[in-house]
BATORVEX-234578 format. One record per residue: x, y, z of N, C-alpha, C in turn; residue in three letters. Coordinates in steps of 0.05 Angstrom, whole numbers, padded with zeros to 5 digits, always signed. Atoms other than C-alpha are relative to their C-alpha. Layout:
! BATORVEX-234578
XYZXYZXYZALA/...
This chain:
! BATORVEX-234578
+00012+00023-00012+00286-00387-00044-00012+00007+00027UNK/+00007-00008-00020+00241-00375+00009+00005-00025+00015UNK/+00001+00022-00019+00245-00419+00076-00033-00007+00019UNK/+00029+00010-00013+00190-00460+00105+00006+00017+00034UNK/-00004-00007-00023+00172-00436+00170+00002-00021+00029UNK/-00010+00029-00026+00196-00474+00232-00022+00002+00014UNK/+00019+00005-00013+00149-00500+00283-00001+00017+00020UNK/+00004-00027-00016+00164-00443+00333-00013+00020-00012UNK/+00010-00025+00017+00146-00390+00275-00036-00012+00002UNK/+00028+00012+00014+00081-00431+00259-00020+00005+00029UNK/+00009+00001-00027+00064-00435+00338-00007+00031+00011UNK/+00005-00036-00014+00081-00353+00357-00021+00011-00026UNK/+00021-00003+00009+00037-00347+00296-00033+00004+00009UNK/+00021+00005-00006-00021-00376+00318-00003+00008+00036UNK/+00010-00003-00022-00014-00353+00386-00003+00038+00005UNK/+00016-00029+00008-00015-00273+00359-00023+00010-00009UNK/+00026+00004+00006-00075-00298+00326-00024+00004+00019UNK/+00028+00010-00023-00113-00325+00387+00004+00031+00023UNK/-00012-00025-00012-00080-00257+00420-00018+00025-00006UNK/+00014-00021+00013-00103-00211+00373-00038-00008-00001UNK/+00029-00003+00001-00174-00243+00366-00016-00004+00037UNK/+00007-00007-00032-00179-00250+00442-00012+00032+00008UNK/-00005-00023-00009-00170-00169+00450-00025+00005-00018UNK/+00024+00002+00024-00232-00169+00396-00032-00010+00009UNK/+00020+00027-00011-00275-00222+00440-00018-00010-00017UNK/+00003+00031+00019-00279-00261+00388+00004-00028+00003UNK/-00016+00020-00003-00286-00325+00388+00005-00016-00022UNK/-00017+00009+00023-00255-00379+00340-00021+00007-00022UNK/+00016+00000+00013-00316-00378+00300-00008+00017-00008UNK/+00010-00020+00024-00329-00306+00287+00023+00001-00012UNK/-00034-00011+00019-00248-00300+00265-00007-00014-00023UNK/+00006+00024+00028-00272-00360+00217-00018+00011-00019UNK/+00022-00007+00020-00336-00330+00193+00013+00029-00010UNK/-00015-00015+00021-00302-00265+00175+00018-00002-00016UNK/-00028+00006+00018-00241-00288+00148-00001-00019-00019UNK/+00010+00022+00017-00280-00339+00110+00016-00027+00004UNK/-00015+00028-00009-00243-00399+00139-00023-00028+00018UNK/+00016+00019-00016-00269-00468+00175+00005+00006+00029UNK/-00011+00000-00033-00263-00461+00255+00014-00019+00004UNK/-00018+00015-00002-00227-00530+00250+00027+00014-00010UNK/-00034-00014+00014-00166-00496+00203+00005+00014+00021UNK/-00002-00022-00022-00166-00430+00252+00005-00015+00021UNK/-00003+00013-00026-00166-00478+00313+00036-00009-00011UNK/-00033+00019-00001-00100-00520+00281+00019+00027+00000UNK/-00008-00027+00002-00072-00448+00261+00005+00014+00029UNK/-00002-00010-00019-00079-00427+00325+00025-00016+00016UNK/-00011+00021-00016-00055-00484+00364+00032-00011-00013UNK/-00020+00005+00013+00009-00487+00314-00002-00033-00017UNK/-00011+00025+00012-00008-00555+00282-00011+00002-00027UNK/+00003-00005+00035-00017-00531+00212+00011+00024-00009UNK/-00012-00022+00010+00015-00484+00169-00024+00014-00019UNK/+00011-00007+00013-00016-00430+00125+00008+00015-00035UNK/-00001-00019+00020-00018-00399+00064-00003+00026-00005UNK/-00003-00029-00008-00004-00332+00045-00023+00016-00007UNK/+00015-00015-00006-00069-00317+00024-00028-00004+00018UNK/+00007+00006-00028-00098-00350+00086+00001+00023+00016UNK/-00008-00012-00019-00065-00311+00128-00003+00030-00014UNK/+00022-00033+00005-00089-00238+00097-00024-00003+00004UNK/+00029-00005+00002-00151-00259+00097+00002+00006+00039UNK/+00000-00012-00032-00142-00260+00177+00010+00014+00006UNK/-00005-00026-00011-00103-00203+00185-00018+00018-00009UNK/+00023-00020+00019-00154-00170+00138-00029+00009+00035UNK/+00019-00004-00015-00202-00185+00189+00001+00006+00030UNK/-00016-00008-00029-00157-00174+00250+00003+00028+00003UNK/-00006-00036+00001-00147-00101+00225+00031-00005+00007UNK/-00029+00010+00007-00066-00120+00217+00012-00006-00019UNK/-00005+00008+00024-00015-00138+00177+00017-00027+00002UNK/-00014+00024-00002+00012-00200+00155+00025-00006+00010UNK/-00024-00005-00008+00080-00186+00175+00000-00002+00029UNK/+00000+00006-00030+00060-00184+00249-00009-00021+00006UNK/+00018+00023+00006+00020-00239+00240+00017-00025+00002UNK/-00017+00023-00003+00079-00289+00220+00028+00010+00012UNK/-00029+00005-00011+00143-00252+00249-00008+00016+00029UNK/-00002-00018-00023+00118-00212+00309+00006+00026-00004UNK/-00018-00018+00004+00149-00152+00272-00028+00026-00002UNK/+00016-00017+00001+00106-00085+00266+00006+00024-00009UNK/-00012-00011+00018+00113-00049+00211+00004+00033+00004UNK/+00001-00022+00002+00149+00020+00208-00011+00016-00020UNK/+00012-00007+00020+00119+00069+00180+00007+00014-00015UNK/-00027-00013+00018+00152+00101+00117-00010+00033+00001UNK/+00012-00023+00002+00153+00168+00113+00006+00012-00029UNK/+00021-00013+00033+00120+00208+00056+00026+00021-00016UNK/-00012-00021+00018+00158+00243+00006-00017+00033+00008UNK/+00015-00025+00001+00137+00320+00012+00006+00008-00032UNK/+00004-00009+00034+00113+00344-00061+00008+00026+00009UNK/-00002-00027+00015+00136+00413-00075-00009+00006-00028UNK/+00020-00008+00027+00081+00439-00130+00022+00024-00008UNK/-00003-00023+00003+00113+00492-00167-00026+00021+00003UNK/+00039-00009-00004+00061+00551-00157-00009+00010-00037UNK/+00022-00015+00021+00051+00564-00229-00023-00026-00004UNK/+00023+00017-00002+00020+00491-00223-00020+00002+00017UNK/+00009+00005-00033-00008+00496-00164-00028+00022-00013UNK/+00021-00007+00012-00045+00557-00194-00012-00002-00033UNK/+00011+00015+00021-00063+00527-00257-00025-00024+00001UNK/+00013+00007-00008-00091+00478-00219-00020+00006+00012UNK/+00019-00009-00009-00140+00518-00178-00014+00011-00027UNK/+00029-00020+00020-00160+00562-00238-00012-00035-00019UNK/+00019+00018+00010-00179+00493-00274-00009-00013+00012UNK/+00015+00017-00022-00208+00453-00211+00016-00035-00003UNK/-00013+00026+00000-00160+00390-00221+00006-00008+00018UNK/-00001+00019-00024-00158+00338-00175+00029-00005+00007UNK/-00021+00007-00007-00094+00322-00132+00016-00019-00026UNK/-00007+00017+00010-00078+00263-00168+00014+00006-00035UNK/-00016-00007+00025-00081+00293-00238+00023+00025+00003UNK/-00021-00017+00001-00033+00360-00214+00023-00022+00007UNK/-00024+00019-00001+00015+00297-00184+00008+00000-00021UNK/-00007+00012+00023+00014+00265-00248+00010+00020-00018UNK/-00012-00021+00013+00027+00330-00290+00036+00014+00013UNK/-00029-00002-00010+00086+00345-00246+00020-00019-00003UNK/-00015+00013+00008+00113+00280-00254+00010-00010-00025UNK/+00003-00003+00029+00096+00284-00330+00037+00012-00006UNK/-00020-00017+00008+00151+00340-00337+00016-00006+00012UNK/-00029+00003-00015+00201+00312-00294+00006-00017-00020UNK/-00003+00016+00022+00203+00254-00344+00003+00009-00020UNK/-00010-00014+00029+00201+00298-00405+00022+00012+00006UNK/-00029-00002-00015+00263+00327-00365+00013-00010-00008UNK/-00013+00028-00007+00296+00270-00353+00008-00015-00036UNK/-00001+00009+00027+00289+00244-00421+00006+00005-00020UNK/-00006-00018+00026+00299+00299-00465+00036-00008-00013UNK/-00032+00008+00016+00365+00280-00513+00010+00030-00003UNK/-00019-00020-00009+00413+00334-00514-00007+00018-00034UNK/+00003-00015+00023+00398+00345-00589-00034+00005-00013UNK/+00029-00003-00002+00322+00344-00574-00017+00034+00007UNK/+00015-00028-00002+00275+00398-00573+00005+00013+00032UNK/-00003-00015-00032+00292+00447-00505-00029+00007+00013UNK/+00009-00007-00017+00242+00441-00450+00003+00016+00027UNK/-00007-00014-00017+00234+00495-00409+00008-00014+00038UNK/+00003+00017-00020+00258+00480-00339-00028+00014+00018UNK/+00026-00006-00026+00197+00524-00308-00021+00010-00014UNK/+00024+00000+00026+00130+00516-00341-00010+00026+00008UNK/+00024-00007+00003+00078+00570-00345-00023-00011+00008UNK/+00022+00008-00001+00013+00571-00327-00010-00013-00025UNK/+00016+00006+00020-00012+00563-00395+00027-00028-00019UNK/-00011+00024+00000+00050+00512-00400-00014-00024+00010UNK/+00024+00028-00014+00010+00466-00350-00022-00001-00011UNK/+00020+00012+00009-00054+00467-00377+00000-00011-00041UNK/-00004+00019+00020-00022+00451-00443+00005-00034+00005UNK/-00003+00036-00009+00004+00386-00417-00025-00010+00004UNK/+00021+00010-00010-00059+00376-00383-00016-00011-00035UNK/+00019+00003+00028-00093+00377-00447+00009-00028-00022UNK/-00014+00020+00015-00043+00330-00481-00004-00030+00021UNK/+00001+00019-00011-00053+00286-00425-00022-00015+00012UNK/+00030+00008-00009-00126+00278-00401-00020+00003-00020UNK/+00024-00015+00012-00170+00308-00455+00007-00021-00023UNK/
């Protein structure tokens, strides 16, 4: 169940708004014309005497360069940090000798972790460390 937002939330809203498009020198009317809104709505928005919708309010952080989350709690999002891929290198050079894009070596790595993962105990044995000419088999089964 989500909760409505109280009239303080609705208020520090609209006054990160007029904040954020201040620092912009904007005034109500370009925040409106980019964010595709009326300058009346944005004015009540601002001023706390109307609430918004949630895809209201992207469209003005959209145009704020922000995110919605700062937008209605003040909060500012951390930022996650990235998994590090470890390619094996026989992918890695499999990949160079066939010119494959990041995205498809990802996907082929995560291919075989799943055929891994999945394999039944009385299922055919995958090796745990492919070959070169292991990877561009997959590849083949999987793009071509």
């Amino acid at each position: 169940m989500t909760q409505e937002p109280t009239n303080s939330d609705v208020k520090g809203m609209g006054s990160r708004i007029a904040e954020l498009r201040e620092e912009r020198g904007w005034t109500q009317k370009a925040l409106a014309k980019h964010a595709g809104l009326s300058v009346t709505f944005l004015s009540e928005v601002e001023n706390g005497r109307r609430n918004i919708s949630s895809g209201k309010l992207l469209r003005i952080a959209d145009a704020l360069d922000t995110t919605m989350d700062y937008l209605a709690r003040g909060a500012h999002a951390e930022p996650r940090p990235r998994a590090i891929i470890k390619f094996p290198p026989e992918l890695s050079d499999a990949a160079e000798k066939q010119g494959w894009s990041y995205g498809q070596t990802r996907a082929l790595l995560q291919a075989r972790e799943l055929i891994l993962e999945r394999r039944s105990p009385g299922g055919a044995a995958v090796p745990k460390t492919f070959t070169i000419e292991d990877w561009i088999n997959l590849y083949g089964r999987m793009f071509e």
